[in-house]
MDTraj code that builds the backbone (N, CA, C; nanometers):
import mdtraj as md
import numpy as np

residues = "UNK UNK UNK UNK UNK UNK UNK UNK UNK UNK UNK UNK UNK UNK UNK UNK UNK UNK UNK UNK UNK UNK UNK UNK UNK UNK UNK UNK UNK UNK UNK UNK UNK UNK UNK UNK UNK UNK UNK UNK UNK UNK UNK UNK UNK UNK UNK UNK UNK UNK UNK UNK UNK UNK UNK UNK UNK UNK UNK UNK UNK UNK UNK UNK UNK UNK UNK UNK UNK UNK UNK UNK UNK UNK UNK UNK UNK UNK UNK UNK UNK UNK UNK UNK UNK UNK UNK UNK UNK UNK UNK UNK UNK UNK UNK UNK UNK UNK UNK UNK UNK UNK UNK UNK UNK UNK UNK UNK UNK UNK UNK UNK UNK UNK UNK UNK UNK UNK UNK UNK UNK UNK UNK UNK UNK UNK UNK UNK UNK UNK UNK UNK UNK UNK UNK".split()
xyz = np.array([
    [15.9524, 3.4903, 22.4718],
    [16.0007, 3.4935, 22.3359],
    [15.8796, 3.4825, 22.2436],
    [15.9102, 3.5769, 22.1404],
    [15.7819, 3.5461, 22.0552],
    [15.7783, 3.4372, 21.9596],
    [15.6438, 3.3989, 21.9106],
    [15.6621, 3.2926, 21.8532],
    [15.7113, 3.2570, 21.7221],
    [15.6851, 3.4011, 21.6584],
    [15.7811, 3.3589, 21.5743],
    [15.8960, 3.3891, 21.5615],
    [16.0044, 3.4220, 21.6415],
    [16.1430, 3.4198, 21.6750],
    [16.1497, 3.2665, 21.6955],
    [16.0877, 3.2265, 21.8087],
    [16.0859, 3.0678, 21.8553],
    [16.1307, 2.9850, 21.7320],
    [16.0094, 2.9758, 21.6140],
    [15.9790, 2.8766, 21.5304],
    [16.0895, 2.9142, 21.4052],
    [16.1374, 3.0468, 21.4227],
    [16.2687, 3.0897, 21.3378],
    [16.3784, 3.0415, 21.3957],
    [16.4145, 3.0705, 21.5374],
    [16.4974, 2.9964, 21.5769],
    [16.4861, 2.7934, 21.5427],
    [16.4028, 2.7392, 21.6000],
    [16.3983, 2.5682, 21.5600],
    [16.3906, 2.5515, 21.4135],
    [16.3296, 2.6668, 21.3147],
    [16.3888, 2.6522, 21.1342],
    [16.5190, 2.6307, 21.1039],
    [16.6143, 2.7243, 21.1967],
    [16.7248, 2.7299, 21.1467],
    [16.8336, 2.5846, 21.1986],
    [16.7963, 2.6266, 21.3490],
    [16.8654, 2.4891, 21.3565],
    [16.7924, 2.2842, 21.3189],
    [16.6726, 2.2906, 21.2283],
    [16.6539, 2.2070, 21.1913],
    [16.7795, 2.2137, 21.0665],
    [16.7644, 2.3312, 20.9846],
    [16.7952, 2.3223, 20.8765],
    [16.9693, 2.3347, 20.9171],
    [17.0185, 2.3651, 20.9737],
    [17.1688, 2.3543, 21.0363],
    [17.1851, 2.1532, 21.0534],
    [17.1114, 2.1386, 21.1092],
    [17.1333, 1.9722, 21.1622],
    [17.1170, 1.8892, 21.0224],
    [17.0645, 1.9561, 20.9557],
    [17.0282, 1.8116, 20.7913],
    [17.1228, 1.9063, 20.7209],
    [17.2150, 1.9920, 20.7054],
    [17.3070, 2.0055, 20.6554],
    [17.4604, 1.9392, 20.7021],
    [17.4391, 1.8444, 20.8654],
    [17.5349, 1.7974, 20.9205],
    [17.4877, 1.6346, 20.8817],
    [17.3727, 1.6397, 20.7966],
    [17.3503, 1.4985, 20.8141],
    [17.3857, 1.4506, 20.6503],
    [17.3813, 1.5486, 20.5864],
    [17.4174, 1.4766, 20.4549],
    [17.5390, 1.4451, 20.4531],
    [17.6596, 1.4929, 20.4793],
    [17.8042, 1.4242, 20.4899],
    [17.8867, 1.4173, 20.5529],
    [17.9826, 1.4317, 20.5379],
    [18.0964, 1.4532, 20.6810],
    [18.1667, 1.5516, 20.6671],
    [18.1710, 1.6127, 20.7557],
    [18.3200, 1.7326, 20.7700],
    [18.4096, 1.7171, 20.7653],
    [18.4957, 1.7828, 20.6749],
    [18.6156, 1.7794, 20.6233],
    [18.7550, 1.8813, 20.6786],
    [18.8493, 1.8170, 20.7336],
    [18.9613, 1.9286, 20.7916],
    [19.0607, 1.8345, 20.7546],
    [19.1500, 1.9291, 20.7454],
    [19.3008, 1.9170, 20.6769],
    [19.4161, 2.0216, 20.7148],
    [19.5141, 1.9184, 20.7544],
    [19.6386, 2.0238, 20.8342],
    [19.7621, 1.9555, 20.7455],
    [19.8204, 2.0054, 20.6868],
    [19.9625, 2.0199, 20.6228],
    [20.0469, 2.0425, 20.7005],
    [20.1741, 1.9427, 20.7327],
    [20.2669, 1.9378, 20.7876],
    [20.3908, 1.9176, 20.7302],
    [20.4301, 1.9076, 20.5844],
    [20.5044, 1.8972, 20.5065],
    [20.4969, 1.9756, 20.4009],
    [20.5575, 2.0269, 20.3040],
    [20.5407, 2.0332, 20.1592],
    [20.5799, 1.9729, 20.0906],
    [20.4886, 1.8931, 19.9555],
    [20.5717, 1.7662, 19.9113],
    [20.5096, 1.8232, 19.7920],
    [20.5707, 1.7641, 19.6421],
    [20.4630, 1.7902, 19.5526],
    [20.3314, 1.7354, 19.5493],
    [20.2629, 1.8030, 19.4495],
    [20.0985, 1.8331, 19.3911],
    [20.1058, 1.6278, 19.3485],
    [20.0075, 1.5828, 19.3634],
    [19.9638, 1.5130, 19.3175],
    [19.8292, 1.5021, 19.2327],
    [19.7973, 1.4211, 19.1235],
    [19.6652, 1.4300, 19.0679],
    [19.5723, 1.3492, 19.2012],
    [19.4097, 1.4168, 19.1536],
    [19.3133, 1.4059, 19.2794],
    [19.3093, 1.2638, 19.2792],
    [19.3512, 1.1695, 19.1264],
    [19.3252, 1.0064, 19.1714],
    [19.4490, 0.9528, 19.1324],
    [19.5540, 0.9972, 19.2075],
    [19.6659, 0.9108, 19.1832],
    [19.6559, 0.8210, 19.2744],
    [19.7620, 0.6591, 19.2621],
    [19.7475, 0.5492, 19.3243],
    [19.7676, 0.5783, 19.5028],
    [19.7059, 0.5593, 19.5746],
    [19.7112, 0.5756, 19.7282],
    [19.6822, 0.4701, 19.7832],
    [19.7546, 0.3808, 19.8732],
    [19.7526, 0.2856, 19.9777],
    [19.6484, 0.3473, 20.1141],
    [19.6177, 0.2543, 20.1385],
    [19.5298, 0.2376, 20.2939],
    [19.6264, 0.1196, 20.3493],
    [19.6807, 0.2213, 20.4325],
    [19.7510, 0.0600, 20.5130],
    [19.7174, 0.1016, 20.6628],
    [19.7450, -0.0131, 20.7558],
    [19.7647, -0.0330, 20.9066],
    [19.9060, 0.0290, 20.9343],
    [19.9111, 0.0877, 21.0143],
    [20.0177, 0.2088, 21.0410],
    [20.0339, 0.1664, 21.2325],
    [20.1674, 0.1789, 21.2732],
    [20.1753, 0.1872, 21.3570],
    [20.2429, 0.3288, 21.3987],
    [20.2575, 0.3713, 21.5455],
    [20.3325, 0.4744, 21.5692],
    [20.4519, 0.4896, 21.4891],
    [20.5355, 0.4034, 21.5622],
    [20.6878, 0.3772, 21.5077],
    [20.7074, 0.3835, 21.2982],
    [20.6059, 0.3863, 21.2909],
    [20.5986, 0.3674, 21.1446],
    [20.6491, 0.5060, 21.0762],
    [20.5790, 0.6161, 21.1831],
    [20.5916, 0.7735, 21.1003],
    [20.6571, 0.8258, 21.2462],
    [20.7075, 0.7840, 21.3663],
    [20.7936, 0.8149, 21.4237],
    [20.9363, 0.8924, 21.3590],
    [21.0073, 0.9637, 21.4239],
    [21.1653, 1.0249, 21.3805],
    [21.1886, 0.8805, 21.3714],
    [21.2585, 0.8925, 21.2008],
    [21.3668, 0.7360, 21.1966],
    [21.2171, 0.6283, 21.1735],
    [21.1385, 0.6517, 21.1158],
    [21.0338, 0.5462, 21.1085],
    [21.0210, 0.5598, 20.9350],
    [20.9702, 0.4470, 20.8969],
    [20.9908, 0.4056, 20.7652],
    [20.9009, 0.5458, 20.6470],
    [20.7651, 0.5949, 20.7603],
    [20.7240, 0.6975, 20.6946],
    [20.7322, 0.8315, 20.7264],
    [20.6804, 0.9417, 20.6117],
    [20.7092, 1.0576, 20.6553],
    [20.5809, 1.1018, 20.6946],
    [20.5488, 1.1548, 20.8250],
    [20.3880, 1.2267, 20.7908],
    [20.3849, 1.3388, 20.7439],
    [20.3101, 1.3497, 20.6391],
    [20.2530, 1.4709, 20.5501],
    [20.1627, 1.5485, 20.6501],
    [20.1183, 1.5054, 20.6459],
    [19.9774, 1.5787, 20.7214],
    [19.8560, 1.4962, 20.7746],
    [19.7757, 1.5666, 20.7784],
    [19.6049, 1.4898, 20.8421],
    [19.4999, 1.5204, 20.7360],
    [19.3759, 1.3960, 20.7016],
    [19.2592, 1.4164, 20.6696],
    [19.1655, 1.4097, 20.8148],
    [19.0848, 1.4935, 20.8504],
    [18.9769, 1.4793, 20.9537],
    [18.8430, 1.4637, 20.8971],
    [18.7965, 1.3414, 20.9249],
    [18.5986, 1.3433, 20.8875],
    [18.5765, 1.3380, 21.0242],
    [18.4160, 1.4099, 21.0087],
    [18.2949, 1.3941, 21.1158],
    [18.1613, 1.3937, 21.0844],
    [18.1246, 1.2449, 21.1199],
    [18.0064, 1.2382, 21.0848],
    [17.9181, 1.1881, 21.1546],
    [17.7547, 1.2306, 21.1975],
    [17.7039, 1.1730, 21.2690],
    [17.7068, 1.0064, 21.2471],
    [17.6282, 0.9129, 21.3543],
    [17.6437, 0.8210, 21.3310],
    [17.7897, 0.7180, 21.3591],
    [17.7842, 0.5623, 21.3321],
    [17.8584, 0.4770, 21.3381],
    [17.8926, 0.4726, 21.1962],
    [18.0163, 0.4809, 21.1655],
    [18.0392, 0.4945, 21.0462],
    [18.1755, 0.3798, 21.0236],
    [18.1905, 0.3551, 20.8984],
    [18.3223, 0.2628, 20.8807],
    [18.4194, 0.3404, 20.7888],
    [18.5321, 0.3792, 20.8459],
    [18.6371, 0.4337, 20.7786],
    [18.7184, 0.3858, 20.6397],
    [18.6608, 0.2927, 20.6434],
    [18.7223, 0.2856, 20.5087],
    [18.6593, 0.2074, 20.4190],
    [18.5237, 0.2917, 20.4325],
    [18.4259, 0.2860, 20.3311],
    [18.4502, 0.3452, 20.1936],
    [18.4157, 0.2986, 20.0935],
    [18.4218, 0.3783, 19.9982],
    [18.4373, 0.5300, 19.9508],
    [18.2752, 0.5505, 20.0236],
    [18.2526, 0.6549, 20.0595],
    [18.3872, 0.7680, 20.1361],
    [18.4032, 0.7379, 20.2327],
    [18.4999, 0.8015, 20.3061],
    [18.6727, 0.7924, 20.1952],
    [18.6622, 0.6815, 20.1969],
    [18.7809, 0.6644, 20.0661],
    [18.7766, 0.7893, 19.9946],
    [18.6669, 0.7966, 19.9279],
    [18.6635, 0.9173, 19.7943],
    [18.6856, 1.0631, 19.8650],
    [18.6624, 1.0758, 19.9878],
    [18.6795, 1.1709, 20.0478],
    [18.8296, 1.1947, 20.0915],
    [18.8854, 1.1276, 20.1175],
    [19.0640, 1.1271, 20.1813],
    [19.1281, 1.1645, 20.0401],
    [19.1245, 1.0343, 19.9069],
    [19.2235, 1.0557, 19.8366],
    [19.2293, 1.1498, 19.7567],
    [19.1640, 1.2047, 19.6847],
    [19.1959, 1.3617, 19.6587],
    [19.2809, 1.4514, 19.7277],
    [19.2448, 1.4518, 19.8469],
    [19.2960, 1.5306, 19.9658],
    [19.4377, 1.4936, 19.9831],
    [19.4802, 1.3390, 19.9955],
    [19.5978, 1.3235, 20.0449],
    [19.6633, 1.2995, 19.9110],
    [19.6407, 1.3017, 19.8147],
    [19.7168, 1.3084, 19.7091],
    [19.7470, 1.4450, 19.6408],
    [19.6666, 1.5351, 19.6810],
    [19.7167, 1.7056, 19.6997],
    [19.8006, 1.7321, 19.7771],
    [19.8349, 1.6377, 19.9088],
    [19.9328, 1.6672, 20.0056],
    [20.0694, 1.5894, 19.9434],
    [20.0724, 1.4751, 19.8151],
    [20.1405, 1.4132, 19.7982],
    [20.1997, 1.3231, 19.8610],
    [20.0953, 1.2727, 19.8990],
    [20.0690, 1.1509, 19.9618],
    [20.1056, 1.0315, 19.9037],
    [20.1505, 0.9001, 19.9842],
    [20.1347, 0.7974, 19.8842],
    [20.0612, 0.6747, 19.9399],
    [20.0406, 0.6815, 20.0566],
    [19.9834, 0.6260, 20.1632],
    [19.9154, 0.7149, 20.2354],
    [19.7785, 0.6126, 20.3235],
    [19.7212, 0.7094, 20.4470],
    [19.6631, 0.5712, 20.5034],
    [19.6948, 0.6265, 20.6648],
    [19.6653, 0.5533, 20.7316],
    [19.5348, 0.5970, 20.8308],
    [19.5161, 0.5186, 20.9130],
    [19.3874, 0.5655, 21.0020],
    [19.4900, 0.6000, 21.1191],
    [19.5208, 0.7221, 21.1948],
    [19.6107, 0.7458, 21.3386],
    [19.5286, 0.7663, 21.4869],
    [19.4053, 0.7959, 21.4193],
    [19.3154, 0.7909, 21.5587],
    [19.1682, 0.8130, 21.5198],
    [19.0751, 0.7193, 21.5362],
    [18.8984, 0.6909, 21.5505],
    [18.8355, 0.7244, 21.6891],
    [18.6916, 0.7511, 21.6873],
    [18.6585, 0.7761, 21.8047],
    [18.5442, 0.8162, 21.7761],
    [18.4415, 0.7217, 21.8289],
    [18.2589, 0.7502, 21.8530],
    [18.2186, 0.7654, 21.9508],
    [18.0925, 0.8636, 21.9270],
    [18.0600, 0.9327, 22.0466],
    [17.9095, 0.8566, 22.0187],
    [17.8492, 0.8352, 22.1724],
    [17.7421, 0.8403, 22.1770],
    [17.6759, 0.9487, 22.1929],
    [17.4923, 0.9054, 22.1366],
    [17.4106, 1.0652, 22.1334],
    [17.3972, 1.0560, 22.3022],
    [17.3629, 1.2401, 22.3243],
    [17.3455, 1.2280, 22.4511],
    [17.2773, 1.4181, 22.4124],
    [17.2601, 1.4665, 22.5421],
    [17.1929, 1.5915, 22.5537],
    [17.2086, 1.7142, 22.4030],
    [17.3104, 1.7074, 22.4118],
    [17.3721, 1.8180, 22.3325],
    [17.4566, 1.7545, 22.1634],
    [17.4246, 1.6240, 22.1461],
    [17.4836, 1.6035, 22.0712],
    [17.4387, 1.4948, 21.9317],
    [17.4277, 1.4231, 21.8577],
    [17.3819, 1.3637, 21.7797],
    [17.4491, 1.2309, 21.7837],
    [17.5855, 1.2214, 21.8487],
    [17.6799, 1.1551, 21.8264],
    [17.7418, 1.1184, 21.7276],
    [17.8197, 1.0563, 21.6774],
    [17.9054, 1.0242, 21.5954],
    [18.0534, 0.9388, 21.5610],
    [18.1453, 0.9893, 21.4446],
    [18.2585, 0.9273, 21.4400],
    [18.3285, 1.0515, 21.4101],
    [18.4767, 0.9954, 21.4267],
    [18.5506, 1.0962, 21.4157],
    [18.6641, 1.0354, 21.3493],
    [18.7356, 1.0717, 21.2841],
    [18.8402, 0.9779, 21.2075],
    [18.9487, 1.0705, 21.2034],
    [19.0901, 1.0230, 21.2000],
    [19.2262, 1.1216, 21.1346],
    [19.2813, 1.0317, 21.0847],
    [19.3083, 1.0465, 20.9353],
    [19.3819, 0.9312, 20.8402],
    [19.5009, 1.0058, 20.8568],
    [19.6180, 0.9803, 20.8604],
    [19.7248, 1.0117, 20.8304],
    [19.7821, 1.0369, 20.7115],
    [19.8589, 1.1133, 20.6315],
    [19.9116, 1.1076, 20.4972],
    [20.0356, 1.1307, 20.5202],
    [20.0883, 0.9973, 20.3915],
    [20.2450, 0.9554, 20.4493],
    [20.2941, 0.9146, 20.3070],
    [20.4324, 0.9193, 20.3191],
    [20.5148, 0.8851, 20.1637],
    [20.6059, 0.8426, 20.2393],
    [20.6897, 0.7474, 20.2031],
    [20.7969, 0.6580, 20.2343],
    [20.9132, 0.7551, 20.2446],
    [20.9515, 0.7316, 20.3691],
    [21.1315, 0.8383, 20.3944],
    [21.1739, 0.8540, 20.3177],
    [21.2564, 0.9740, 20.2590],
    [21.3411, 0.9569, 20.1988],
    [21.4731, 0.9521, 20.2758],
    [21.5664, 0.9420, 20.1781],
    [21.6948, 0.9480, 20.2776],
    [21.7765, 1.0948, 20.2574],
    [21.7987, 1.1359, 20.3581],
    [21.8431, 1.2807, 20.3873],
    [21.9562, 1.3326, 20.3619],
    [21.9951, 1.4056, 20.2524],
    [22.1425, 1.4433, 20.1678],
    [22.1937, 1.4675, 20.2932],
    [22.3446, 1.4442, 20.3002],
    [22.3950, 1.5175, 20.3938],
    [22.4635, 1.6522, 20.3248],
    [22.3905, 1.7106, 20.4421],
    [22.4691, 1.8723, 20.3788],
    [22.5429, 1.9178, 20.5113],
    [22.6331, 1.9767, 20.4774],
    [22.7035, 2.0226, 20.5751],
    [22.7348, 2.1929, 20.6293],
    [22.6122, 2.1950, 20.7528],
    [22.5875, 2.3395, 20.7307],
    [22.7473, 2.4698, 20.7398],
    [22.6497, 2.5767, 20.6967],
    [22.7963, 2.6805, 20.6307],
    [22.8320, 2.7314, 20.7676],
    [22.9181, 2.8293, 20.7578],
    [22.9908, 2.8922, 20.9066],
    [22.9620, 2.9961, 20.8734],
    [22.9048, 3.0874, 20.9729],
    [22.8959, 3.2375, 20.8959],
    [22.9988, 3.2812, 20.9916],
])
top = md.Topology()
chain = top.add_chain()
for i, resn in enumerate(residues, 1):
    res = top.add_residue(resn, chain, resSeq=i)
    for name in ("N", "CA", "C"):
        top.add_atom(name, md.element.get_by_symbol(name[0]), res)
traj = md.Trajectory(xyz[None], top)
């Protein structure tokens, strides 16, 4: 390989890796449609259990916030805060919980990191009964 392919190739992926180091990655899956919320309306951080957003559980899940960031990180840092509630208050959210964490150590191929899925949740509602038609 020539050398400067080489030193183009290790440019790019330096400059790929300090673009993974300034923040965290952001993913988001919608599982409801609820209304629009403003980006700083009031949002809870609570401790969530399964049974909580289970069928018949006190919440509804909206959807998911996903961060990834190198490093040991604390989820409900500020930082990370400012990152969820926008997000889950676009999903119309009224709550978000943490549903699953997970750090990786560095090793060959990797930098290691955290991984977070907050949950976004609004309190059940209770379900009109409608009574479907007969065709």
């Amino acid at each position: 390989m020539p050398i400067r392919v080489f030193l183009s190739v290790v440019a790019s992926l330096t400059f790929g890796l300090s673009l993974l180091a300034c923040g965290p990655s952001v993913g988001e899956a919608r599982l409801v449609s609820a209304p629009f919320k403003p980006a700083t309306c009031d949002l809870d951080f609570l401790e969530l259990k399964i049974e909580d957003v289970a069928p018949g559980g006190k919440y509804e899940l909206l959807g998911h916030v996903m961060l990834r960031q190198e490093g040991m990180q604390d989820p409900l840092s500020p930082k990370y805060r400012a990152e969820v509630r926008p997000r889950a208050c676009a999903m119309g959210g009224e709550a978000v919980g943490i549903l699953l964490m997970g750090r990786s150590m560095p090793g060959a191929f990797s930098a290691g990191g955290t991984s977070i899925d907050y949950a976004v949740v609004r309190l059940r509602r209770a379900s009109a009964s409608v009574t479907p038609k007969k065709f």
